[in-house]
N, C-alpha and C positions, 0 to 999 in steps of 0.2 A: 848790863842786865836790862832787860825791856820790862817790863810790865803795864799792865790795862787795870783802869780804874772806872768801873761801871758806876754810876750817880743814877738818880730817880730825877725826873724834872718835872716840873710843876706850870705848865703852860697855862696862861689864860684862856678865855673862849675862841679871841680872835689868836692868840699865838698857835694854839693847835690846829686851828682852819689852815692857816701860815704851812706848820709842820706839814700837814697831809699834802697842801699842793706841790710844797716842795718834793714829795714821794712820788706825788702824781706825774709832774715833769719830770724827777731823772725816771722812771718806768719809763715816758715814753721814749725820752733820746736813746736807752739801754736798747728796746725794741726797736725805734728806727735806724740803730747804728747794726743790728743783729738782721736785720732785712733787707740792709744795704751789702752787709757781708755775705746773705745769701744768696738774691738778686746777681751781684757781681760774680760770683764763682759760678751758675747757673748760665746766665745768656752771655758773660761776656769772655766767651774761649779760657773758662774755670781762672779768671783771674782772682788774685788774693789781696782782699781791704787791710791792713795792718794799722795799729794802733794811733799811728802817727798821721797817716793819711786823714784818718778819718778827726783826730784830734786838731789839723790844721783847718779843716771847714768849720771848726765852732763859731768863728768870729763871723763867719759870714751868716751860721743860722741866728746867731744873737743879734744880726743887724735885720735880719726878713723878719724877725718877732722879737721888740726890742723890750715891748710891755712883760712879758712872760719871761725872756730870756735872761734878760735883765737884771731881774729879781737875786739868780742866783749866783754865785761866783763862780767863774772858769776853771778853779782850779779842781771845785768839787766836781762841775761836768767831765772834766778829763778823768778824775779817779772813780767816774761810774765808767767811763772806756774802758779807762782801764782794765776796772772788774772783769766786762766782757771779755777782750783782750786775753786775758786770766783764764779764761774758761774756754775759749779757743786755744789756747797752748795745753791746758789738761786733755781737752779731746784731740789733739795730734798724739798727744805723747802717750796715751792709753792705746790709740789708735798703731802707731809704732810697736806696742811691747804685746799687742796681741790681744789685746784687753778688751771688754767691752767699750765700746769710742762714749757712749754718752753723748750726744752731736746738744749743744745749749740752743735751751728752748725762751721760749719770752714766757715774759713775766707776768702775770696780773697784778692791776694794782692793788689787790689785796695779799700779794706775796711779796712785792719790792720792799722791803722795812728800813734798810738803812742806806742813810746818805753819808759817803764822808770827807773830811775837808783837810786835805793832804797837809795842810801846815796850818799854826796855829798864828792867827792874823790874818789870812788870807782869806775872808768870807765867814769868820769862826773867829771869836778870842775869849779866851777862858778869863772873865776878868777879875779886878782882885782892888777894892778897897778898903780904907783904913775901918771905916765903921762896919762893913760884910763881908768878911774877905772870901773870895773862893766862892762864891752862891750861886753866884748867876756865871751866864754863859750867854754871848752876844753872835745872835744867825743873821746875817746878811739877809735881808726882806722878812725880817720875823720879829728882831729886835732881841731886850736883855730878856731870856728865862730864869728863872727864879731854879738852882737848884739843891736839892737835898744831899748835904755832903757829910756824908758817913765818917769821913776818915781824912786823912791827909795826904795830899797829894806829894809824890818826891819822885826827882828826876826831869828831867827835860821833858816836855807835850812835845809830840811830834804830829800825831794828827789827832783830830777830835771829831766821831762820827754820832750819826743822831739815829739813833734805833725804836723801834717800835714794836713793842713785845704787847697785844692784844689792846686793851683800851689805857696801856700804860706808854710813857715817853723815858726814853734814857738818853743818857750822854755816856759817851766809851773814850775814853782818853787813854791812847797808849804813848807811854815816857819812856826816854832810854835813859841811858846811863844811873838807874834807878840804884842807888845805893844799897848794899846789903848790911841785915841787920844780924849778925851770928848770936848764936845762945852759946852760954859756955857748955861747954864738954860735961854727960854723962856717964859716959864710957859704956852706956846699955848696947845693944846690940837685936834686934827683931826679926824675925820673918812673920808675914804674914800669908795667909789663905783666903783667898775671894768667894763666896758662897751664896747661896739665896736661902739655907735653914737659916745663919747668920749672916749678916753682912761683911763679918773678917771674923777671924782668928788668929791670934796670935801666937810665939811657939812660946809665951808665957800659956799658955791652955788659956787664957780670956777672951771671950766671945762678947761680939759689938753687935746687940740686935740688928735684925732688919726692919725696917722703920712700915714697907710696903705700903707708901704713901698711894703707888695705882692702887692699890685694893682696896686702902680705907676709904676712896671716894668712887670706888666701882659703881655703887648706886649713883650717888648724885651725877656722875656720870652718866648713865646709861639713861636717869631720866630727863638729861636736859639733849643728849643726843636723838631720844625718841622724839620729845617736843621740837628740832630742828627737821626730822624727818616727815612729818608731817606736812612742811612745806614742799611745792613741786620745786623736783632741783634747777630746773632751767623755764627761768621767769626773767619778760624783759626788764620788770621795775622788780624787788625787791621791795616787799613792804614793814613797816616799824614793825608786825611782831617777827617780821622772819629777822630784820637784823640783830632784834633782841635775842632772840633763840640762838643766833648764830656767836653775836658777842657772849653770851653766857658760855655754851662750851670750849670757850678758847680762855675765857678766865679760869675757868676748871683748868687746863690743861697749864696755863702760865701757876696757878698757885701752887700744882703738883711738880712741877717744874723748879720752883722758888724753895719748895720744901726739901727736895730731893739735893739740892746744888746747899744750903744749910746743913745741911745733914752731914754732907761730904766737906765741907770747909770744918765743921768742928772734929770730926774724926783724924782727919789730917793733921791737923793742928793738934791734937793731943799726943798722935803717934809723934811729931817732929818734935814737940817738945819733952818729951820724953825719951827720946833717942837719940843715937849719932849717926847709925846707921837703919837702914830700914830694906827689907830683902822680899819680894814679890813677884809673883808668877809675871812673865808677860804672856799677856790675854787677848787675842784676837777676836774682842768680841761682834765683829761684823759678820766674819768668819762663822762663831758659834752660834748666830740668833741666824743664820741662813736657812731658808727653806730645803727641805730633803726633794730630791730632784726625782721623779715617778723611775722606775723599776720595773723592767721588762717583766712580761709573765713568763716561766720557762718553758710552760706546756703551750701556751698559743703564741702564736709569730703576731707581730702589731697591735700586743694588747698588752695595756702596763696593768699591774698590780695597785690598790689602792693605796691614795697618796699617802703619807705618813705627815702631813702636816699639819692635821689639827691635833693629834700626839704629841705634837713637838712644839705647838703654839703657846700653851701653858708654857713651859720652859721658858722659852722663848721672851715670854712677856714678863717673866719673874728678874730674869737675867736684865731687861731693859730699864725694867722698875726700880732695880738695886743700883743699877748707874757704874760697872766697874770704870769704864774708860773717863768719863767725869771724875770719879772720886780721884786714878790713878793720875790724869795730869794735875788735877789741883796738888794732889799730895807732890809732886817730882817740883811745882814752882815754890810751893812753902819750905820745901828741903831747900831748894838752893837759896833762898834769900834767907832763911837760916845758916846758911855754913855746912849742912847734914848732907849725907849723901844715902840714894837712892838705888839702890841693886835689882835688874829685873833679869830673872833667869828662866830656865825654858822648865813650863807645866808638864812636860809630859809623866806622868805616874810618879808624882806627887805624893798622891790618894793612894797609890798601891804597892810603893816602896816599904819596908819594915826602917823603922830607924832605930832600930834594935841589931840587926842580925842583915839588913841589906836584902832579902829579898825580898822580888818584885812577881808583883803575880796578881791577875784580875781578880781573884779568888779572896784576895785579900781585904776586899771590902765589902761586907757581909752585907749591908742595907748603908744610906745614905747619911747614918752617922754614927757607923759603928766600923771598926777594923780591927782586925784580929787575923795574926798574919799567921801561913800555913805552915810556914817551920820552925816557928820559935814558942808561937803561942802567943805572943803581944797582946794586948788588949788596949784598944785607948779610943777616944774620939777622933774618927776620920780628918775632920776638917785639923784638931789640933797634930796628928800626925802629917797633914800635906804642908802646916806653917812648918815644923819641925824639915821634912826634907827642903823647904825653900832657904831656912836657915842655911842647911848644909850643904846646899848649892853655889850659895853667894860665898860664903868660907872657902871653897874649891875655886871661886873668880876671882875673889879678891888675892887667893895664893899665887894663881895662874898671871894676873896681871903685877902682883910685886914681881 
């Protein structure tokens, strides 16, 4: 079992100067190695750079700048290749299936955030003595960081990357062989419903608010956005109050972010402990928060009808704010280092099944949290009838698969 263990780190003045250049440098080798792959497919009869080529001239740019290069370990410059590398096979392989290709673009150094260091000792060691154990973390050209450790770490480190979430520092440690911890047996049994009146449903009928962390800070939002907007966007310096302006909305967005990713670690963690099994739509929600694509007019030839996307944007931004797909992978890793298992069945009319009497019918869901079905008469809350068929869908899997 793998797992990733996120720490806070606590950088002094000069270890965070340290941190940033290290972003600085791999941005730019990610870029110079991404303009060598262009360059060479371009002018030289569409030849192809691969990972390896380009990972065997390190030694030689670490010897042309041995001050800078120096500083950082080889093994973490190769696993920024890598990345690239990474991001060239995703655009072949979309490119292949018909897909949008995505062709990787460079980076600014204010979008590079994380460095990481393929093994632990090689430029990276997670150290550990008798009077601190586990605190600190030791970066090749930065020294020991001091870090805040939540929890306890289990399992083998395999790599340890150093992230940069707005005016904060992390450390990301992913362990394999990570031991699991089972809860004994409840024998309960759940389906739940995804929703934005609530944020779940259960087919006990128990409703888990939605917290709408974007909306409670819609204002303080809008008004540190306005005060960013004020500055002209393309300025060659960048002065103290535009970087302030600019840091303030990305702490906005990192503590809505921080609140949203808690939200969903404690709801998870109630449903796993309280259950053996747990039964839920699978949700495409990249799929669902998509923009509606214009709509020819029928009476005029080359002229669409007007867009349907600010209609849809609300939606849109509700669905983003509740976090299904965060909440759904957190709850699928807590199930399994639990022992619990995880059932995701297909949405499709959920909402407008009777689970009374079996039928299905658009008709069947009168307003957005009311159902009352056309042949029986049912009555009950929408969102608790859609957990009730997710129930009775995973019951028809879990047959299918015995």
């Amino acid at each position: 079992m793998i797992r990733a263990h996120k720490f806070l780190l606590r950088p002094t003045v000069r270890q965070e100067q340290a941190l940033r250049e290290i972003l600085r440098d791999h941005c730019a080798l990610y870029n110079g190695a991404l303009q060598e792959r262009r360059d060479a497919y371009r002018h030289t009869s569409k030849t192809t750079v691969r990972y390896g080529d380009q990972s065997a001239q390190l030694r030689e740019i670490r010897a042309f700048d041995p001050e800078r290069q120096g500083r950082w370990s080889c093994s973490s410059q190769q696993a920024t290749l890598r990345r690239l590398d990474k991001a060239f096979q995703a655009f072949f392989r979309r490119a292949k299936a018909g897909q949008t290709p995505g062709y990787p673009r460079f980076k600014g150094v204010g979008h590079f955030d994380t460095v990481t260091f393929p093994r632990d000792g090689d430029g990276c060691r997670w150290d550990s003595t008798p009077q601190d154990p586990h605190t600190r973390v030791r970066l090749q050209g930065v020294g020991h960081v001091r870090v805040h450790q939540h929890r306890t770490v289990r399992g083998q480190i395999k790599t340890i990357s150093v992230k940069r979430e707005a005016s904060r520092w992390y450390v990301v440690l992913s362990c394999d062989e990570v031991p699991t911890q089972p809860l004994p047996a409840t024998g309960a049994v759940v389906g739940i419903d995804m929703g934005v009146t609530h944020f779940l449903t259960t087919s006990d009928g128990k409703h888990v608010p939605n917290p709408r962390f974007l909306e409670a800070a819609a204002e303080e939002l809008a008004e540190a956005q306005r005060q960013l907007a004020t500055f002209p966007k393309r300025t060659k310096r960048r002065t103290k109050a535009h970087r302030a302006a600019a840091r303030k909305v990305a702490q906005i967005h990192a503590k809505i972010r921080r609140q949203r990713l808690d939200h969903a670690h404690k709801a998870a963690l109630t449903l796993v402990r309280d259950h053996d099994t747990i039964a839920h739509e699978r949700l495409n929600t990249a799929g669902m928060t998509r923009s509606p694509k214009p709509k020819p007019d029928p009476d005029r030839q080359n002229v669409f009808l007007p867009n349907q996307r600010a209609a849809k944007a609300g939606l849109n931004r509700s669905i983003l704010d509740a976090g299904w797909g965060v909440f759904l992978a957190i709850l699928a890793n807590k199930a399994e280092s639990a022992g619990r298992t995880v059932i995701a069945v297909d949405p499709r009319n959920t909402s407008r099944t009777c689970p009374s009497c079996g039928h299905v019918a658009k008709e069947n869901r009168t307003t957005q949290a009311k159902f009352q079905c056309t042949a029986c008469g049912m009555t009950a809350n929408a969102d608790h009838v859609g957990a009730l068929n997710v129930l009775d869908r995973a019951g028809l899997a879990l047959c299918d698969a015995a």
